[in-house]
matplotlib code that plots the C-alpha trace (Angstrom):
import matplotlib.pyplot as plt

x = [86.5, 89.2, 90.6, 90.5, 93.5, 94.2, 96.2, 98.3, 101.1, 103.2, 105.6, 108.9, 110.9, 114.3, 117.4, 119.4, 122.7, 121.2, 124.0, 126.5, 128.6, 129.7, 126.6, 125.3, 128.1, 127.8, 123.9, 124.4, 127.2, 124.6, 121.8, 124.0, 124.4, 120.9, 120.1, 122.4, 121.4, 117.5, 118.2, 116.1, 116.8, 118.4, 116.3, 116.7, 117.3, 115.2, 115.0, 111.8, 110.7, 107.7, 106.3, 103.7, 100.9, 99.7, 97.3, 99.4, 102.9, 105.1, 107.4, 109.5, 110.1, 113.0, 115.7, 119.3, 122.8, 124.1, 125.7, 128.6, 127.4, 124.1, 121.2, 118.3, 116.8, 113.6, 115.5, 113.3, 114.8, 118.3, 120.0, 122.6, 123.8, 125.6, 125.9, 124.4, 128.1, 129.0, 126.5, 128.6, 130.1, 128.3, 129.5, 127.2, 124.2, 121.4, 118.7, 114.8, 114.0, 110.6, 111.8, 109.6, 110.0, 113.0, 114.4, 114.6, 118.1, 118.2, 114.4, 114.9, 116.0, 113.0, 111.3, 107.6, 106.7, 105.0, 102.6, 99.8, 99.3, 96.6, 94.8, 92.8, 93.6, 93.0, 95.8, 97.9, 97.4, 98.3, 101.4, 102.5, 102.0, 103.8, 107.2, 108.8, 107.5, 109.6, 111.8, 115.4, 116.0, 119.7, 120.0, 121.4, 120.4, 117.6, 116.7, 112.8, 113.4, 111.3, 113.3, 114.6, 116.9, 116.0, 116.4, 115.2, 112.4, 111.3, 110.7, 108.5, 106.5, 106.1, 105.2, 102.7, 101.6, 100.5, 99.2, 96.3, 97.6, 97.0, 100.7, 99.8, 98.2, 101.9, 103.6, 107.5, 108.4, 108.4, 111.7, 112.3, 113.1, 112.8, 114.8, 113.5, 110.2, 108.5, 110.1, 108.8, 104.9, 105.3, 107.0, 103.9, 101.5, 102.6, 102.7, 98.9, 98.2, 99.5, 97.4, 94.4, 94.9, 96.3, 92.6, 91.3, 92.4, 91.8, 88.1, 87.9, 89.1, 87.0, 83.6, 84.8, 85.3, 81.9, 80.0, 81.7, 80.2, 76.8, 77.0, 77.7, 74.7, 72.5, 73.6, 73.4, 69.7, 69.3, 71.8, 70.0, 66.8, 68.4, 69.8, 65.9]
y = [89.5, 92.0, 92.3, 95.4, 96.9, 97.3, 100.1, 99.5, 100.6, 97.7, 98.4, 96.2, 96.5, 95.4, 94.9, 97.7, 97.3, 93.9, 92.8, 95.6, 94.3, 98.6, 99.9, 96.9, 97.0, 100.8, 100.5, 98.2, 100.6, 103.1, 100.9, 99.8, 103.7, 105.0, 101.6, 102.5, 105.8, 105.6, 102.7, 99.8, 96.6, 96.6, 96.5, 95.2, 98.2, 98.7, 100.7, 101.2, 101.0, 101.1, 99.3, 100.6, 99.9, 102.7, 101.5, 98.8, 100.3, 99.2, 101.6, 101.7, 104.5, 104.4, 106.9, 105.5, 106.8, 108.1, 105.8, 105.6, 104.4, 103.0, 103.6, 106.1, 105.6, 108.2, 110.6, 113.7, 114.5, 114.9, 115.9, 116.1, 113.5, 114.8, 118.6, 120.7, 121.6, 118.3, 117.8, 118.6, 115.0, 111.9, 110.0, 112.6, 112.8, 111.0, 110.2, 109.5, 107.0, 106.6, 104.1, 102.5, 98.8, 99.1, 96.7, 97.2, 95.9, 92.9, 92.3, 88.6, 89.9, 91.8, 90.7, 90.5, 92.3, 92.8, 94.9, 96.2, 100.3, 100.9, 99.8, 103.1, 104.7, 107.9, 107.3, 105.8, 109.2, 111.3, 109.1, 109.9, 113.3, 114.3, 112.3, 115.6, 117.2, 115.5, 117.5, 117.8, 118.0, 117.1, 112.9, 112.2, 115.7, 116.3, 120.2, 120.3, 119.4, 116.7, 114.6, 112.0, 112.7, 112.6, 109.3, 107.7, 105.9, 109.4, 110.2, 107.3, 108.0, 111.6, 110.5, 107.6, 110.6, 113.1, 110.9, 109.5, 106.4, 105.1, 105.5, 104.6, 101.2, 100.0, 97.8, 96.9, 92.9, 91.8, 93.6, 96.2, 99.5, 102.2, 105.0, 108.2, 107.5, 109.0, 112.2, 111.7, 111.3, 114.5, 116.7, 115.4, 116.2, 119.7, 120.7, 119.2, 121.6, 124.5, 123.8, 123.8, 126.8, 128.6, 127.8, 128.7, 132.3, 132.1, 130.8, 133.3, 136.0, 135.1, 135.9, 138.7, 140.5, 138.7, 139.9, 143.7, 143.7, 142.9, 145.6, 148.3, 146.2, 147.0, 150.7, 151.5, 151.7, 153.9, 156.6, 156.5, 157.3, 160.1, 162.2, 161.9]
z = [72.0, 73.1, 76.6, 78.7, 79.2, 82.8, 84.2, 87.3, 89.7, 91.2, 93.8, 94.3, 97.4, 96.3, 99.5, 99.6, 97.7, 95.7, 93.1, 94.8, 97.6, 98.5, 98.4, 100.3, 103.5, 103.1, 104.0, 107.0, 108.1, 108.0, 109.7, 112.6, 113.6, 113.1, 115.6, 117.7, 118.0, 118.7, 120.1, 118.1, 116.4, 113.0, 110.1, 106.6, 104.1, 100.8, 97.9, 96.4, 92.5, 90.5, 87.4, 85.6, 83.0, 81.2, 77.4, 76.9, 77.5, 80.7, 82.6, 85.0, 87.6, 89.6, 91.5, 90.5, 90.2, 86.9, 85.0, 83.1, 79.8, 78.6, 76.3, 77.0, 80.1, 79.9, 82.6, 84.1, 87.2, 88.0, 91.6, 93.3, 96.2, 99.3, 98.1, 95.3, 94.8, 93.7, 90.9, 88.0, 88.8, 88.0, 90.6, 92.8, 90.4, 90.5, 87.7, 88.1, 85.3, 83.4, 81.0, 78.9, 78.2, 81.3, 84.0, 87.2, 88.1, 90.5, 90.7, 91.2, 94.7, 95.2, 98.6, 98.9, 95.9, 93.4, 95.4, 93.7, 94.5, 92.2, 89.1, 88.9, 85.2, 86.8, 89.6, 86.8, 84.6, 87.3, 88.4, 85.2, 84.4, 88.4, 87.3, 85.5, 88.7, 91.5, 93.8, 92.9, 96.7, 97.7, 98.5, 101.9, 103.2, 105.2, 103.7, 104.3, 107.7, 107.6, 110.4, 107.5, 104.8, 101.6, 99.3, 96.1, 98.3, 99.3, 95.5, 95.1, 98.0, 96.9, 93.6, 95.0, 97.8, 95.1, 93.1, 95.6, 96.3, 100.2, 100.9, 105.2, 104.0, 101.1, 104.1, 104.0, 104.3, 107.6, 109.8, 107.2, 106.6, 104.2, 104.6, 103.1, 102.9, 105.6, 104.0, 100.9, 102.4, 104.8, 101.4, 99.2, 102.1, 102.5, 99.1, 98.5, 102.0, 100.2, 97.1, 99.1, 100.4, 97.0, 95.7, 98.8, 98.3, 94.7, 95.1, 98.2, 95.8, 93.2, 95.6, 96.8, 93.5, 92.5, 95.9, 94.5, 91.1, 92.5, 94.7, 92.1, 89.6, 92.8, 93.7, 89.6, 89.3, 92.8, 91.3, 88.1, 89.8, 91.8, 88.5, 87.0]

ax = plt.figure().add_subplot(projection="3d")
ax.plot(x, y, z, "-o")
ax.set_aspect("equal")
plt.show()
């Protein structure tokens, strides 16, 4: 008897900074201003990542910055962090990862997770086939004036977004925050707006020129009559 082979998307919330006491104190530094300044509680900071199950191979999909040495880690996107004018340096590059057989780094630490996404092959497929697709937009900046700057969680959302998963219903562990995420929902929903409406035009266009050429089938006969 053989076994199905189930396709699936987990997600795994890890604390932002896990293993790295910088980035870590940097991120509460950053979390004590933006609750000071819309005046809320502080919340918990996390950095999503996804593992996937595609026939039998596992992957792992995550936004991290470049490092200085290691083996390949199935890169398709690079960007810049801060400014486009600081790309050429790898302390201000990130990478996307699809890495097959990968590790997320510091997923002991990961808080309420797995969470199950999707185990729809189709979903999976389409996951897959976006990742080369992710905009390079500029971490830490907020260019598509979405309200949020963009971040590694706003790649996954995009990615999760486009791909049809029910992005309103993933929740965060309880207190916690995701920074970049609500931009990453808003980019994917604009660009599936402007889809619609590109075949819009094209289907509308398609009519039209299909409505013409039975008008000239229909006035050919009468003008063939009139000459005999």
């Amino acid at each position: 008897m053989t076994t199905a082979i189930r396709d699936s998307i987990d997600l795994y919330w890890l604390p932002l900074g896990a293993g790295g006491h910088s980035v870590r104190m940097n991120g509460r530094v950053f979390e004590a201003v933006q609750a000071w300044r819309t005046n809320r509680p502080r919340a918990a900071l996390y950095h999503a990542a996804l593992e996937v199950e595609s026939d039998g191979t596992r992957l792992v999909i995550e936004f991290a910055p470049v490092p200085r040495h290691g083996v390949d880690r199935g890169v398709t996107v690079t960007g810049a962090v801060g400014s486009r004018l600081l790309r050429g340096f790898r302390l201000f590059t990130y990478e996307l990862r699809c890495w097959r057989d990968g590790v997320i780094p510091d997923v002991n630490e990961a808080v309420a997770s797995p969470l199950r996404v999707s185990d729809d092959p189709a979903v999976v497929q389409r996951l897959l086939a976006l990742v080369p697709s992710v905009p390079p937009h500029v971490w830490g900046r907020d260019e598509l004036a979405t309200g949020e700057m963009w971040t590694s969680n706003s790649a996954i959302s995009w990615l999760l977004a486009c791909s049809g998963v029910a992005v309103d219903a993933v929740s965060l562990p309880p207190g916690g925050r995701a920074p970049g995420w609500d931009a990453g929902v808003i980019a994917a929903r604009r660009e599936q707006r402007r889809s619609q409406l590109r075949l819009a035009r094209a289907l509308t266009s398609k009519c039209a020129a299909g409505a013409a050429a039975d008008a000239v089938q229909a006035v050919a006969p009468t003008t063939e009559a009139a000459h005999e």
